[in-house]
Structures are given as structure tokens and as C-alpha cells.
N, C-alpha and C positions, 0 to 999 in steps of 0.2 A: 288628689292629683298626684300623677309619681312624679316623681324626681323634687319632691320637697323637700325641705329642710326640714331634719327631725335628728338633733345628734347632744347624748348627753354626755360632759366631760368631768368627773372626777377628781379631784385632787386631794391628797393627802400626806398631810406633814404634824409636824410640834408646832408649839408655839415657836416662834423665831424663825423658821422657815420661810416663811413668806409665803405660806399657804393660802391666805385671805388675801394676800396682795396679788398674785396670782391670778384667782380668779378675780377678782375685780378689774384686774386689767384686761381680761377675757371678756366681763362682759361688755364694756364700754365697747372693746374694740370691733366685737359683732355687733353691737349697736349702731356704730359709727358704719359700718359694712352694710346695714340695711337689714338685716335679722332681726327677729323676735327672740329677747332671752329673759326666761326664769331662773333664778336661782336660789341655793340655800343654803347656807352658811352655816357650819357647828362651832361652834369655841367651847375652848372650857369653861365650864361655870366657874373660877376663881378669880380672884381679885389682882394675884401677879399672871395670872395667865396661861401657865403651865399644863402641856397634858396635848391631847392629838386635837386637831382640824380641820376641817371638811372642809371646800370649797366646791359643792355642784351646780353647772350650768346646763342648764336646758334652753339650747339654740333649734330656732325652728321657722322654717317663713311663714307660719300661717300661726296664728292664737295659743297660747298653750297656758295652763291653770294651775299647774300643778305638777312640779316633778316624776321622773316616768320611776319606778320601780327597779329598774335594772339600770346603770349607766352600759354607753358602750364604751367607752373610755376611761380607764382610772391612770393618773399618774402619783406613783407612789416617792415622797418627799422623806419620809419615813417607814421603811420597811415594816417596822415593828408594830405600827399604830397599820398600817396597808394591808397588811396581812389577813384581818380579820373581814376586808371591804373585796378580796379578793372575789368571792361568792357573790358579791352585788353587780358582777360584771356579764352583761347578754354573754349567752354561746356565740363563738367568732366575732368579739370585743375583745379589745388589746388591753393589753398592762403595758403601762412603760412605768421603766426605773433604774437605777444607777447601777451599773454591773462591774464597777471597779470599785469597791469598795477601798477606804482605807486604813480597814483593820482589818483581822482577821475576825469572819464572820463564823458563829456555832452553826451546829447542823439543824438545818430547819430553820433560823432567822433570818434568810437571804428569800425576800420574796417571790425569786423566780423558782425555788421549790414547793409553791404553793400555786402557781397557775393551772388551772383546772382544764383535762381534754377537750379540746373546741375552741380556747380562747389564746389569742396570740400574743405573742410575749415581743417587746422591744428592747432591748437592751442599750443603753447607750452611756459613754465616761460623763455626768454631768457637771461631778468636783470638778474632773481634771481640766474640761471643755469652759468651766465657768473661771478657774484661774490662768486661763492661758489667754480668756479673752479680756479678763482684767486687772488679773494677780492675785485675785481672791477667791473662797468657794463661797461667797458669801450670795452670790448672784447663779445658783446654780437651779435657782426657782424659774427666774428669765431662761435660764437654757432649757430647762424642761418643758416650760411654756413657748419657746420657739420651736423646738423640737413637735410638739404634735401642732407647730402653726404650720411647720413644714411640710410636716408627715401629711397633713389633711389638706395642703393646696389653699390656705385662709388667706387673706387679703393681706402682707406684709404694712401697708400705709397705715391702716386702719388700727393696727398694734402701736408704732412709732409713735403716731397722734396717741393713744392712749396710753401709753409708757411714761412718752414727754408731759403729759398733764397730769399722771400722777403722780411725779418727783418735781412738779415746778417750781414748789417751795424751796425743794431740797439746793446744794450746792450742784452745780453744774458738773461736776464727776459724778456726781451720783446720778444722773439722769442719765450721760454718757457711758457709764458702765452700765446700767442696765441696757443701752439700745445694745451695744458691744454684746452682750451675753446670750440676749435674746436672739439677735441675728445671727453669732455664731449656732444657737441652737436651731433656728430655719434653715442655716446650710446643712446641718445634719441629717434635718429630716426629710428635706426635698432631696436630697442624694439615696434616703434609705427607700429599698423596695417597698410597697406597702403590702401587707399577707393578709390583712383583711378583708371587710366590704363594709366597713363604716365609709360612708359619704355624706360629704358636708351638705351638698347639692344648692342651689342658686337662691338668694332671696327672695322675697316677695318684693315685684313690681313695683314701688310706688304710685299710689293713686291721688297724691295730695302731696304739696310740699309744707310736711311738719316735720317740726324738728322734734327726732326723738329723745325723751325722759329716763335715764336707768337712777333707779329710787328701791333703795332697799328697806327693808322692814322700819328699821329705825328714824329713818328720814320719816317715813311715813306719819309713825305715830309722832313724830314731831310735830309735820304738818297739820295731823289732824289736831291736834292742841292746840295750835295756834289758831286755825278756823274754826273750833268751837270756841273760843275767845275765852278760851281759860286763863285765870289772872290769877292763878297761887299756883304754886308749883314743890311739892315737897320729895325731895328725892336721895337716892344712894347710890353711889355709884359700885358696878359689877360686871364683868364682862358676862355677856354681850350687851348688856343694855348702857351701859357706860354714856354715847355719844348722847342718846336720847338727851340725856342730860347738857349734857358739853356744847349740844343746837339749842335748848331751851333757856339756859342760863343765858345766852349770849342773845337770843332773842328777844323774851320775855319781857324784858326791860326798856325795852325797845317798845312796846306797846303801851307799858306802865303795867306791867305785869310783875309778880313777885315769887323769886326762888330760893328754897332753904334746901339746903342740904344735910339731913338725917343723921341722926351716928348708925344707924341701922333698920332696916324696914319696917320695922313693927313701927320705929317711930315717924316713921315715912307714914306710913298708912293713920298714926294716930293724927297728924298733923292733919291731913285730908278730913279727917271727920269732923273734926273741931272748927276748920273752915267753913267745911260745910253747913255744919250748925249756924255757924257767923253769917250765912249767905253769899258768902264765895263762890266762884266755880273753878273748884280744886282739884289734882290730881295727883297719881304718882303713877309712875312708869313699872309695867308690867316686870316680873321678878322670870325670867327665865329658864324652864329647869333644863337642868345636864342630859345630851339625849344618851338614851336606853344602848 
């Protein structure tokens, strides 16, 4: 059918960025809008967390399996880790990113000297836009994230609700600063011309009133632990696989289920076997590698 939805968004930062927070609020927030969204998350394989991360979402109104190959969106949170992602962007897909730095930048580490002919560059102050709307650059994830909510015409409510339920724990300035940051970044973007032809385009209909599920890897294998009625549980914690844990420990027990925590995998996995022998039905959480 034309005019579907078919649009992938990019992001990329360090750790502390608020790269993974980012798109997770992406994708709820096209969830909540009525969209179909895949996505896929990089972290660094380390245990403090340091190093670049990915956030891609693939928004579409109709089924989608599998990440596309090319984003048409990248927003770069880190030049430096962005740089190398700049090649993964369709001809005539945008880069957005911060074009007022606050240092002086070398020749060649400002990512707008790496956009390649055909593909369009955004420039926008996100430090300066994310301290003006709350005093800090700390939220300048939110402005980047308003900014292509702007730039692409996305549903502003559907952000707010997903903002608000992702800091609801948090203190109340911090939910407030982020709607402040984000929305200053949608007045940016619905003011900026747009020079592309990425289009969001309309959801899919609903045919059924279900309420939709956004369930990321980790959830999953939770899930699926817990309904295969697994009762030992031996594990280590590692970013990305960390929560795996952090949902099972809190679960587990809850069924009459039992979880130890490993000084390191090998003992993780010896732990399993030994269960297993015992007639258990044991597991440990898949070990993640660093992508390539």
C-alpha cells in the first residue's frame, strides 16, 4: 500500500547520554500513536557501562521482523562514536546533531564533515536549547528527541504520556524537565524546513481494540523463564543482560523459585549443570557479545 509507514530512527551517544532512554521513549510513544515498532539496542558489553550506544527503531504500520539495513534517520548524541554510523544512513536520510559545540572541535571530529552527497544534514544548538529549557545540558537527549518529533510531524501526546511514565518514579522536576526539553525540541523542529523525503505516513487502522505490548529482548527471556516454569535460576550480572536478572530475582520467588548469583559465568553455567543433574529445571541468561 503507499503511503505506509515505514521509517527507521537511529541514535547515537555514550553511555550517560541518554541514548537507550531515548529511544525507549520512542518507542512506546509510536506504540501509544498506533504504529508497529521493532527495535535494537547496542550497549557496551562492560559492567560500568562505558563506550557508544545504539538505540534503532523501526516504525511501520504494517508487520515488520527485522531491522532495515540502512536507517533513514541517525541522531548523533556523540559525534565521535556517530561518525562511523554516518555510512548506515539511506541516500536523502538526514543526520541530525549538535552544531554549537562547546569546545573547540579537531579537523574531521565535527560529524557534519562526514555527511555523505545525497544525504541531509540538520543542524540544530541542543546543549544550549536543553539548558535554556531547564538549566542543564543534561536533557539535551529530550531536545534531540523533540526535535525529529517536530521535524517528522509525530504525535506530540503520545511523547508526553511516554516521557511521564518513564520518569514516574523519578522526582517531579525530573519528569518536568524532561517534557520542558523535549518540547522545546518540537518547537524547533516544526519551525525547521524539512529538505528530505523521510515520511512518517499514517498508522495502521485498527481492526480490534487491543491494547498494545512494547517488550524488549530482555523482558522476553524473562517471560519465557517464567513460563517454562523454571525454578533455579544462576546468574551474573553484565550489561545488556543485567535486568534479565534484576525481573527474575524479583519474580522467581514469587513462584517458589530459586536465584544465586555467580561470581562469574563459567560459575553461572556450572551451577546449571549441576542442577540439572539434581533434576532441576535450571538456567542462566545468555552472555551477550560486543557488536562488531
Amino acid at each position: 500500500m503507499e503511503n505506509d509507514a515505514d521509517i527507521q530512527i537511529a541514535i547515537c551517544g555514550s553511555a550517560g547520554d541518554g541514548t537507550i532512554a531515548a529511544g525507549d521513549i520512542l518507542n512506546q510513544a509510536m506504540a501509544i500513536a498506533g504504529y508497529k515498532v521493532i527495535a535494537f539496542d547496542i550497549y557496551p558489553p562492560e559492567i560500568r557501562g562505558f563506550g557508544k550506544c545504539i538505540a534503532r527503531t523501526r516504525i511501520t504500520s504494517q508487520s515488520a521482523y527485522s531491522i532495515k539495513e540502512r536507517s533513514d534517520v541517525l541522531v548523533s548524541l556523540n559525534d565521535r562514536h556517530a561518525i562511523s554510523h554516518v555510512a548506515e544512513v539511506r541516500e536523502y536520510g538526514a543526520v541530525i546533531y549538535d552544531n554549537a559545540p562547546v569546545a573547540t572541535v579537531a579537523e574531521g571530529d565535527h560529524i557534519s564533515a562526514h555527511v555523505k552527497p545525497g544525504q541531509l544534514s540538520y543542524g540544530l544548538p541542543t546543549r544550549e536549547i536543553a539548558e535554556r529549557a531547564t538549566g542543564a545540558a543534561k536533557a539535551r537527549n529530550m531536545v534531540a528527541l523533540g526535535f525529529v518529533a517536530g521535524l517528522y510531524g509525530m504525535p506530540i501526546e503520545a511523547f508526553h504520556t511516554a516521557i511521564s511514565e518513564k520518569f514516574k518514579t523519578k522526582a517531579k522536576t525530573v519528569v518536568s524537565d524532561n517534557l520542558g526539553a523535549f518540547d522545546a525540541g518540537y518547537r524547533e523542529g516544526a519551525a525547521t524546513f524539512k529538505l528530505d523525503f523521510v515520511d512518517l505516513g499514517p498508522p495502521a487502522k485498527a481492526t480490534a481494540k487491543i491494547k498494545a505490548t512494547v517488550m524488549n529482548g530482555n523482558a522476553a527471556v524473562a517471560r519465557g523463564c517464567l513460563d517454562a516454569g523454571i525454578d533455579t535460576l544462576f546468574g551474573y550480572p553484565i550489561t545488556p543482560a543485567t535486568t534479565i536478572l534484576e525481573t527474575l530475582a524479583a519474580e522467581m520467588p514469587k513462584r517458589g523459585g530459586r536465584f544465586l548469583q555467580a561470581e562469574d559465568e563459567i560459575a553461572a553455567i556450572s551451577g546449571v549443570i549441576g542442577a540439572g543433574f539434581a533434576g532441576a529445571r535450571a538456567a542462566t541468561p545468555p552472555r551477550v557479545p560486543a557488536w562488531p
